[in-house]
N, C-alpha and C positions, 0 to 999 in steps of 0.2 A: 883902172881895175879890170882884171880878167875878167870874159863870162863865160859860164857853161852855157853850150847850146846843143838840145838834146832835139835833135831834127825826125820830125816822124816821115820816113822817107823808108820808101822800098829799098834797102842797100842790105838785107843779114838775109844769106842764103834759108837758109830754116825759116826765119821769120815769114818769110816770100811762098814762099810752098805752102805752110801752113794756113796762112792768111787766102794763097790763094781758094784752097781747097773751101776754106770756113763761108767763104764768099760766096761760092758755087752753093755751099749747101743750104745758105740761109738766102740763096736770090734776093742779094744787096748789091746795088750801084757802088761805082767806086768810090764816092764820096761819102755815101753811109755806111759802108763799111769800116772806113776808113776813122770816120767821126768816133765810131763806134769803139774803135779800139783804141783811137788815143784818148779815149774818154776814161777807158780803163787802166791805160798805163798812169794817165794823170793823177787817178784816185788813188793808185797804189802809192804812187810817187810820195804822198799827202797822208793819206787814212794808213798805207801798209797791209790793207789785202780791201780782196775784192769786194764792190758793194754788195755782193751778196751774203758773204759772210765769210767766204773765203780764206783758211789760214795761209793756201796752198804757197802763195807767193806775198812774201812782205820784206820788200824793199823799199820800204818808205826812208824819206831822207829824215835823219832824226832830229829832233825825240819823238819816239810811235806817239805822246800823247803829250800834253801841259805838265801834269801834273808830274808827267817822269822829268819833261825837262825844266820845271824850275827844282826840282829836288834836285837835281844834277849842278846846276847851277850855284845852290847854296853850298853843296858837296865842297864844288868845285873853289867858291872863297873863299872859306876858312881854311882849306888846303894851302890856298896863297898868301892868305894873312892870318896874321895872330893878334889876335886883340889886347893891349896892355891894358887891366886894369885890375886895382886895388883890391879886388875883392878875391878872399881865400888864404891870405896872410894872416896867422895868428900872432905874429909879432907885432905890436900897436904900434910900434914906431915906423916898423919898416912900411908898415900900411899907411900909414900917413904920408908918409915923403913919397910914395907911389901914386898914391889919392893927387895930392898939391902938386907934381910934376903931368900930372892926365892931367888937371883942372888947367892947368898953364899952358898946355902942349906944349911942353919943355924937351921937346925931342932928344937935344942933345944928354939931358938924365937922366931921360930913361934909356938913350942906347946907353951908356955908361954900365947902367943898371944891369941889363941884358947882358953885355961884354961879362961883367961880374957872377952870373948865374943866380942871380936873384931870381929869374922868372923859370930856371932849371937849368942844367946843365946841356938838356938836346936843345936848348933857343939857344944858346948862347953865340949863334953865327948871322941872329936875326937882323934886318937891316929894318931900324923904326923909320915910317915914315909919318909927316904930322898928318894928324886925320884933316879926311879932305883930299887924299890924294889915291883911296881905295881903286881906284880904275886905272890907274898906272902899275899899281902893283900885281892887279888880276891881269892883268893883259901883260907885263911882264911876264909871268909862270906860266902863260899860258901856250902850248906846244899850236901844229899846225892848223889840225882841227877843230882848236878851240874849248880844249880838254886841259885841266892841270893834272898832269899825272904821279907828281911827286907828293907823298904821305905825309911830310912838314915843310913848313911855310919855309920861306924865303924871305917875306918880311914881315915886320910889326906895324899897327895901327895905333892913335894914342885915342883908346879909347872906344866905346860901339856903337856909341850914338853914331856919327857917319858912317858906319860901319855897316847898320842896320838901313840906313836910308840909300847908301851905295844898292844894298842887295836888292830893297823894293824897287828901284829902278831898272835898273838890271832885269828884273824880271819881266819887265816890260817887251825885250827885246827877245826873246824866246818863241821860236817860230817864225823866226825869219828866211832861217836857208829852205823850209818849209813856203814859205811863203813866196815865194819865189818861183812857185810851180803853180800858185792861188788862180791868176791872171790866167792861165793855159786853161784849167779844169773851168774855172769860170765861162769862158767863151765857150767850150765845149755841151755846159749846160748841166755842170755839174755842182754841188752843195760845198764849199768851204768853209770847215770851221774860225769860228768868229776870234778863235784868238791866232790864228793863220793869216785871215782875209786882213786884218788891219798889216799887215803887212805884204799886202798884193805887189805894193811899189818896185817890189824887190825884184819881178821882174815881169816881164812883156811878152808876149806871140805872136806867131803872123801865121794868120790864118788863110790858108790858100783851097783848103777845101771847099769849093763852091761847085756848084753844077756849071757846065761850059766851060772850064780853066783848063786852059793845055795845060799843062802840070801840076797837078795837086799834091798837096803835100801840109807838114802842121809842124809848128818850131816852135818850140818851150825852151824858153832863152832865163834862165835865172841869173840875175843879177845880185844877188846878196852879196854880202860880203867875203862870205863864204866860198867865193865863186873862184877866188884868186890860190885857190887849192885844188892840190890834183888828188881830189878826194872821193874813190868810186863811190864811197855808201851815197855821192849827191850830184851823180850825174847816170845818166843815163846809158850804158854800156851796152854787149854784145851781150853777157852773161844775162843783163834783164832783158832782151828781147828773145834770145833764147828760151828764157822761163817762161815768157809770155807766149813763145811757140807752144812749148808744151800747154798750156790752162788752155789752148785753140784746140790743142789737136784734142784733148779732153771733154770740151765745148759739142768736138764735132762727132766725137761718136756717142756721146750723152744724148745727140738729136738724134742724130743717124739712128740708133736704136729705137727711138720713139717716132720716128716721121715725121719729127718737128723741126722749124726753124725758128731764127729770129727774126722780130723786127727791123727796123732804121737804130728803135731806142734799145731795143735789146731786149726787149717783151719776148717771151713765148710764144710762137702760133702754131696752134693744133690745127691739125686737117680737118 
């Protein structure tokens, strides 16, 4: 499996000037300066703006939050699947033989069924599959990013009992490509939300900022699965270090103005 590795390394002309200057003005070593800022890229990476409150810059790898991304998720199956069952048929018979072919997973009569337009005319291309097999079908429809972008299903389920227990699983795994950057902000000495951090595994860092290191430097290596995608919203780019120039050079005449600097942690110090 590919990884992203987003290396906090002096290499983005802007970035370098900016930082240089932020340095100067808040009389920070190069390691705490340093910490300092991949501490911030890290949060954004995760939270989507700044810990202070920050709108300015939200590049967070998504979903910005749980609750967007298991709604997106639920979205996302029933887009992929169509659930067969009995119920909403006023004909009693044809309800019945819909009922007893779910009760059997009788796949082959209810594709039949479908074929026929029994379940509408826009299903009728539906491919049933027996329930129990909802994560072949979502991971079927599902494009690069991990999105199903098409507005009806592709296939049928027998039934929503699996259906329903597919999704609460499923939800489990939400905040993963998230979590992937957990492990970085952590070291850093930063807060990762608890439905992120259960998925820390996703990826690793090597942390080289230390006082006395010929070379310092900070690597956010996400390993999700997600990683095997050349997908900017979840890697670390020019355009975000860029941004990050700018909230520095912001930083720096917010102090400049006031004759203040930062700390190591990022405290305020007044004169």
């Amino acid at each position: 499996m590919a990884t992203i590795t987003a290396t906090f390394k002096v290499r983005y002309p802007e970035w370098q000037a900016a930082f240089d200057e932020w340095r100067r003005v808040c009389n920070l070593s190069m390691v705490q300066a340093m910490r300092y800022q991949a501490k911030q890229i890290a949060s954004a990476l995760i939270l989507g703006y700044e810990p202070r409150g920050s709108k300015q810059w939200n590049q967070s790898t998504p979903p910005n939050d749980r609750k967007q991304g298991e709604g997106a998720l639920v979205r996302d199956v029933y887009r992929a699947i169509y659930p067969l069952r009995a119920g909403g048929f006023r004909d009693v018979k044809l309800r019945r033989r819909v009922n007893l072919a779910v009760n059997r997973n009788d796949v082959e009569a209810l594709q039949a069924m479908v074929r026929a337009g029994v379940f509408g005319a826009a299903r009728v291309n539906l491919t049933v599959r027996p329930a129990g097999e909802e994560y072949a079908s979502h991971q079927d429809s599902r494009q690069s990013r991990g999105r199903v972008l098409r507005k009806h299903p592709l296939f049928a389920t027998v039934g929503t009992r699996t259906l329903k227990e597919y999704i609460a699983k499923a939800k489990h795994a939400v905040g993963q490509a998230k979590g992937g950057w957990a492990s970085s902000l952590a070291a850093l000495g930063g807060r990762v939300p608890a439905w992120v951090a259960r998925h820390s595994k996703a990826g690793t860092c090597i942390d080289n900022l230390k006082p006395r290191q010929s070379a310092v430097s900070f690597s956010m290596i996400n390993r999700s699965k997600w990683g095997m995608y050349n997908d900017e919203a979840r890697r670390i780019t020019d355009s975000v270090m860029a941004n990050r120039a700018e909230l520095i050079k912001a930083d720096i005449e917010f102090l400049v103005e006031r004759g203040w600097k930062r700390g190591e942690k990022g405290h305020i110090i007044k004169p």
